[in-house]
DSSP file (Angstrom, degrees, kcal/mol; ACC not computed):
  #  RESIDUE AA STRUCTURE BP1 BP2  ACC     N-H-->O    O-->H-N    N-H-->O    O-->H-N    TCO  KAPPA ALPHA  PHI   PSI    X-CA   Y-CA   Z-CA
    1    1 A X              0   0    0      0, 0.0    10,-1.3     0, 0.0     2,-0.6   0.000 360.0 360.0 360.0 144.2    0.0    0.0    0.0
    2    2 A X  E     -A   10   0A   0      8,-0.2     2,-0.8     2,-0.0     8,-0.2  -0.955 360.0-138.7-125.6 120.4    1.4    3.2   -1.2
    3    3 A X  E   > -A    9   0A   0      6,-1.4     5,-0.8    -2,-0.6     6,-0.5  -0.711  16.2-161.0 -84.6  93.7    0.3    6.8    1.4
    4    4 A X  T   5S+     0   0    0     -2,-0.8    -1,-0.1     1,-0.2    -2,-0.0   0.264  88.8  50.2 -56.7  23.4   -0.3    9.2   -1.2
    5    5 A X  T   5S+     0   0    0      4,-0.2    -1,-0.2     2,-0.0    -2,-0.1   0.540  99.7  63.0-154.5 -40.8    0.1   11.8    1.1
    6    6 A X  T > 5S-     0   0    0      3,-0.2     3,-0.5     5,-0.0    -2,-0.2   0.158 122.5-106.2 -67.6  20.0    3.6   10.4    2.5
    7    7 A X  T 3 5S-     0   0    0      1,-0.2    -3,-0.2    -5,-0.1     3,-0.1   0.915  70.4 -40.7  41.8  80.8    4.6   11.0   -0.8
    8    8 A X  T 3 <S+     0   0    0     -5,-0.8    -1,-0.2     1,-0.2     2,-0.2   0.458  98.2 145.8  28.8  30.5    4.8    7.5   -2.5
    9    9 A X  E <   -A    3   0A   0     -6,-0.5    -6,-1.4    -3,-0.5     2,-0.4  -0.542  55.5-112.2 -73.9 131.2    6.6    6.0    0.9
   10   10 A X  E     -A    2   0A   0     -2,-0.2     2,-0.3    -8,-0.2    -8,-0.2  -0.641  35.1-175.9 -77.4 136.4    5.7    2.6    1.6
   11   11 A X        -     0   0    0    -10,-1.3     4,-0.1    -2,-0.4    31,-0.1  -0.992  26.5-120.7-135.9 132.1    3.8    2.5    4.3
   12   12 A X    >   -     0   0    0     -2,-0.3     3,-0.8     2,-0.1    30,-0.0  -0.092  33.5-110.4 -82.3 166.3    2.8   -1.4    5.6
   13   13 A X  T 3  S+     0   0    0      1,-0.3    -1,-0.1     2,-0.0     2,-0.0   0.669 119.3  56.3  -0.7 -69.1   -1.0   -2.0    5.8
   14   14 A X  T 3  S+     0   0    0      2,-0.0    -1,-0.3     0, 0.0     2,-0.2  -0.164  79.8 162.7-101.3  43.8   -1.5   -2.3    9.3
   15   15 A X    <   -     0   0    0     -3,-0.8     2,-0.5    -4,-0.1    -4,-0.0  -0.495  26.9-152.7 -73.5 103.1    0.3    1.6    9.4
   16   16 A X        -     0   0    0     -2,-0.2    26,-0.9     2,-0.0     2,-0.7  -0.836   8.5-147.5-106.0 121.1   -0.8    3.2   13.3
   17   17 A X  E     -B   41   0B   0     -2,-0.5     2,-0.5    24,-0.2    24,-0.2  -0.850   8.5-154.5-106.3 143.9   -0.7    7.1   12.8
   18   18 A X  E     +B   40   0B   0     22,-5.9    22,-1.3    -2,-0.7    -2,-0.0  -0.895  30.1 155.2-110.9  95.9    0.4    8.6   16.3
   19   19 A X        +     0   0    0     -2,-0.5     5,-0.2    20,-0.2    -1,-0.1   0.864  40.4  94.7 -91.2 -68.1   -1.0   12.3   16.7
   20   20 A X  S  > S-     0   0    0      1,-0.1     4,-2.1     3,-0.1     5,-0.1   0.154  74.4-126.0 -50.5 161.4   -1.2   12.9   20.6
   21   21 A X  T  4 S+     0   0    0      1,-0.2     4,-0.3     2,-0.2    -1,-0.1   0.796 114.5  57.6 -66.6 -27.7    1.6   14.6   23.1
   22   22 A X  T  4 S+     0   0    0      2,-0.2     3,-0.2     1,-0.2    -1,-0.2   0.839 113.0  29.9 -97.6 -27.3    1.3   11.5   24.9
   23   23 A X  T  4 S+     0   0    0      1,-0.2    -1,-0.2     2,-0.1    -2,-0.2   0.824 116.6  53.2-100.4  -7.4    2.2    9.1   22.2
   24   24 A X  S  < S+     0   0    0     -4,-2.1    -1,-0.2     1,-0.2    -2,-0.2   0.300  93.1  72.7-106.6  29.0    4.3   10.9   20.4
   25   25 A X  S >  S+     0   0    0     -4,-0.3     3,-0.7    -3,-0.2    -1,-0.2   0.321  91.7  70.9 -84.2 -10.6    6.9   11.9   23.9
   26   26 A X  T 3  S+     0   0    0      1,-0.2    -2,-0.1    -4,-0.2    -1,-0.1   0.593 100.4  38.8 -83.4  -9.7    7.9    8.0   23.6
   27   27 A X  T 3  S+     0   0    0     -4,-0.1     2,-0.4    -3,-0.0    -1,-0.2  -0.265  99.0  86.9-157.8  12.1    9.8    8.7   20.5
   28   28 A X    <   -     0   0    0     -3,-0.7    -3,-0.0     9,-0.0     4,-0.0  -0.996  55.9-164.2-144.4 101.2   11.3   12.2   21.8
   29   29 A X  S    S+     0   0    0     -2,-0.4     2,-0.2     2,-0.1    -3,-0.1   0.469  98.3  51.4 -77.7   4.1   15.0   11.6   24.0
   30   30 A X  S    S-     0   0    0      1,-0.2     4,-0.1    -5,-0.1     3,-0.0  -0.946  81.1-154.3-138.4 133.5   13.8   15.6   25.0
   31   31 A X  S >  S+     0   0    0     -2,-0.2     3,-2.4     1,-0.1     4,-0.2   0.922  99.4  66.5 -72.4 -30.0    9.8   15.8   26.3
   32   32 A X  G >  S+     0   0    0      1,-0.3     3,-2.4     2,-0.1    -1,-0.1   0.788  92.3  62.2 -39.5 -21.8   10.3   19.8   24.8
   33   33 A X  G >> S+     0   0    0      1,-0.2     3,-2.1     2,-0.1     4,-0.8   0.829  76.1  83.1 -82.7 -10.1   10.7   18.2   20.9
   34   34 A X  G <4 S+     0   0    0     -3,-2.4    -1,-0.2     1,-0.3    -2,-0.1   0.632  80.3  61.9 -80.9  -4.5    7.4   17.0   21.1
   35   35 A X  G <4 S+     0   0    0     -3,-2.4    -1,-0.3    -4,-0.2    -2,-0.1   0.258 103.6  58.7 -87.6  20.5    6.1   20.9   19.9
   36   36 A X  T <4 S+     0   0    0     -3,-2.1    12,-2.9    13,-0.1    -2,-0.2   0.880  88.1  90.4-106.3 -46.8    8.0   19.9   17.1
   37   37 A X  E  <  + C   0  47B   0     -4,-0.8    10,-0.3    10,-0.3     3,-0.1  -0.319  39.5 176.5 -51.7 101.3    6.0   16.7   16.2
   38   38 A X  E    S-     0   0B   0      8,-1.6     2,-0.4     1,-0.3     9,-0.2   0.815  70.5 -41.2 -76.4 -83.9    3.1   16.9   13.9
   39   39 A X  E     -     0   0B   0      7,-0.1     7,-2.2     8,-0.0     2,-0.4  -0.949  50.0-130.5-153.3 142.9    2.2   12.9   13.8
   40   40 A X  E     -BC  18  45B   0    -22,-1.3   -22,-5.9    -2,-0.4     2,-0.3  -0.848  22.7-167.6-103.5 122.3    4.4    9.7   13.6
   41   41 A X  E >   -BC  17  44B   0      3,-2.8     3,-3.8    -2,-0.4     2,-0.5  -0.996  61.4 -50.7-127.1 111.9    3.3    6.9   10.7
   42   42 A X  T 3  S-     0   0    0    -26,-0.9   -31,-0.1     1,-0.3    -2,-0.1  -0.406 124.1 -26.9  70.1-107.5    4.8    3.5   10.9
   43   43 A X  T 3  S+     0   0    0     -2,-0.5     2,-0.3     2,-0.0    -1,-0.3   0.100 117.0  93.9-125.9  48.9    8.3    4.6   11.1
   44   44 A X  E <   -C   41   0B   0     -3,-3.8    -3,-2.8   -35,-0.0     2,-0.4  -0.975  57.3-158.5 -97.6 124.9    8.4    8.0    9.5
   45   45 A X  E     -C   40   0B   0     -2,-0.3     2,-0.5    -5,-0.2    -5,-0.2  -0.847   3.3-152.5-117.4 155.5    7.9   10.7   11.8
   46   46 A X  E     -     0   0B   0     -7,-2.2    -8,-1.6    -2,-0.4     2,-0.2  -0.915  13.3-164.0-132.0 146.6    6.8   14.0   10.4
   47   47 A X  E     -C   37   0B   0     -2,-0.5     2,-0.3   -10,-0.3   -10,-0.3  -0.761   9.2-147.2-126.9 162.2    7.7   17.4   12.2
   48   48 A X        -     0   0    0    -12,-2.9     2,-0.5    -2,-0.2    -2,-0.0  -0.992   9.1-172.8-143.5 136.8    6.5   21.0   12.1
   49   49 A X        -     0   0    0     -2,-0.3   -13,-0.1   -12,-0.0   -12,-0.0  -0.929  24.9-114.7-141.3 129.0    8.5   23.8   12.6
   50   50 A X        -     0   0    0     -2,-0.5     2,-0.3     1,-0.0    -2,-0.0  -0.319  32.4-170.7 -46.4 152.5    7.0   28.0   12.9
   51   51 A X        -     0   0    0      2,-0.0     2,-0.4     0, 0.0    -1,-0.0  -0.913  17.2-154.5 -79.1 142.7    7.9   30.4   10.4
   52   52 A X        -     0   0    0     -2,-0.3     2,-0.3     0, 0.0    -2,-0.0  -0.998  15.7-155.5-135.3 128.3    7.6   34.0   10.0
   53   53 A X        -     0   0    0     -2,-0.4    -2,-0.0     1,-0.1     0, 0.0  -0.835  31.8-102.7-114.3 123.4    7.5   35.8    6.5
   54   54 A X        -     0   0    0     -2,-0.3    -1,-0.1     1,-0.1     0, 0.0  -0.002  28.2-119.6 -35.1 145.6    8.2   38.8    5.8
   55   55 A X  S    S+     0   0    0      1,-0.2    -1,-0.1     3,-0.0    -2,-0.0   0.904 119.8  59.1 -62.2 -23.1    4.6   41.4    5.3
   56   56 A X  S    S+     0   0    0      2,-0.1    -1,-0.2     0, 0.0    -2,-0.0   0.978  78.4 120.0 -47.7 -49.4    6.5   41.7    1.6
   57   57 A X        -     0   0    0      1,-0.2     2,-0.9     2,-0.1    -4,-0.1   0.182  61.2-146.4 -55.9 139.8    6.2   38.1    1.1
   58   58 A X    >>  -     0   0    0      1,-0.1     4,-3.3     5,-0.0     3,-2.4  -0.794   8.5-164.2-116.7  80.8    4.2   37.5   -1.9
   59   59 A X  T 34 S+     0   0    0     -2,-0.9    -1,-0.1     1,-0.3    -2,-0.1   0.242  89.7  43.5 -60.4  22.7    2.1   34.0   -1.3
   60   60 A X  T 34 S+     0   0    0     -2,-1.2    -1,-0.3     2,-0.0    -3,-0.0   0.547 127.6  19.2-157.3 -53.1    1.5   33.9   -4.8
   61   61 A X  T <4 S+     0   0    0     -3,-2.4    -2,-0.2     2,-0.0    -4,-0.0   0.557 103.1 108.4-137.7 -30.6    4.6   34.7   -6.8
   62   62 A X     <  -     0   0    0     -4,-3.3    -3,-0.1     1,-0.0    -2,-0.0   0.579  53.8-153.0   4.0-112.2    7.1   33.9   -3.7
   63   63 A X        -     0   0    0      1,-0.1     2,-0.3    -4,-0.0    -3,-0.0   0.715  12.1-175.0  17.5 122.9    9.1   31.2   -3.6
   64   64 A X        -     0   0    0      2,-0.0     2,-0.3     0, 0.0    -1,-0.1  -0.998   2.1-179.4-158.0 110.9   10.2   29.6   -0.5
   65   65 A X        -     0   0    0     -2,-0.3     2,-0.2     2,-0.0     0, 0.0  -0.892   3.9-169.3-127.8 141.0   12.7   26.6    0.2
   66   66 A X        +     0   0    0     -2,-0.3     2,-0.2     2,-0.0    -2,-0.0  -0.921   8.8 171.9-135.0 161.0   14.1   24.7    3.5
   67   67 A X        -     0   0    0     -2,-0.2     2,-0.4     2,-0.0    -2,-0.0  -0.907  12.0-163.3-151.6 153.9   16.6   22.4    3.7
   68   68 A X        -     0   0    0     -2,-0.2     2,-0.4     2,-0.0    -2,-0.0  -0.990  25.4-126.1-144.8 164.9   18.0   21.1    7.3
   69   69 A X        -     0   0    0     -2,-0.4     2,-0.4     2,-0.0    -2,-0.0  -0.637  39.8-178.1-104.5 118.7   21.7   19.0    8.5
   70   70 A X        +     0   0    0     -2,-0.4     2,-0.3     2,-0.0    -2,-0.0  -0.992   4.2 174.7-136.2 134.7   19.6   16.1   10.2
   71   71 A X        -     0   0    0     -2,-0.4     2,-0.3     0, 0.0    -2,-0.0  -0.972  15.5-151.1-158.3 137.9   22.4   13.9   11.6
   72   72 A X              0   0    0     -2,-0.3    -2,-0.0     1,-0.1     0, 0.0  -0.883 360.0 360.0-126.9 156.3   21.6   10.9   13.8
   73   73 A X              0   0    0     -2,-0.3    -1,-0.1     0, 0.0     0, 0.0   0.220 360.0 360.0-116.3 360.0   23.6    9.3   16.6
C-alpha cells in the first residue's frame, strides 16, 4: 500500500498514525521536541516547525525553500 500523502513511501497495511503529546513523547530523548511533532506513521515521523514571512512576502509569486543538516547518533 502506497500513502499518497507520505509521498509515494511505503507504508505497511496495518500503518498506526500517532497524533497525541502522549504518544508521540515516547519517541522524543527531549519531552520539549514533542512541539516539534506533527504525527508519527509506521516509522516515518513528520515534524513541524513556525515560520515567520516577511509582510512583503508574496504568497503567490514567492518562492520559499528549506533544507535542514539532520544527523543521527
Amino acid at each position: 500500500m502506497i500513502d499518497k500523502n507520505a509521498q509515494g513511501t511505503v507504508v505497511g497495511e496495518n500503518a498506526v498514525d500517532k497524533r497525541s503529546n502522549e504518544e508521540l513523547v515516547l519517541h522524543c530523548s527531549n519531552p520539549l521536541d514533542v512541539s516539534f511533532m506533527y504525527k508519527v506513521v509506521s516509522n516515518q515521523n513528520f515534524m513541524k516547525f513556525g515560520v515567520t514571512l516577511k509582510k512583503s512576502f508574496n504568497v503567490e509569486q514567492d518562492e520559499v525553500k528549506f533544507a535542514f543538516n539532520l544527523v543521527l547518533k
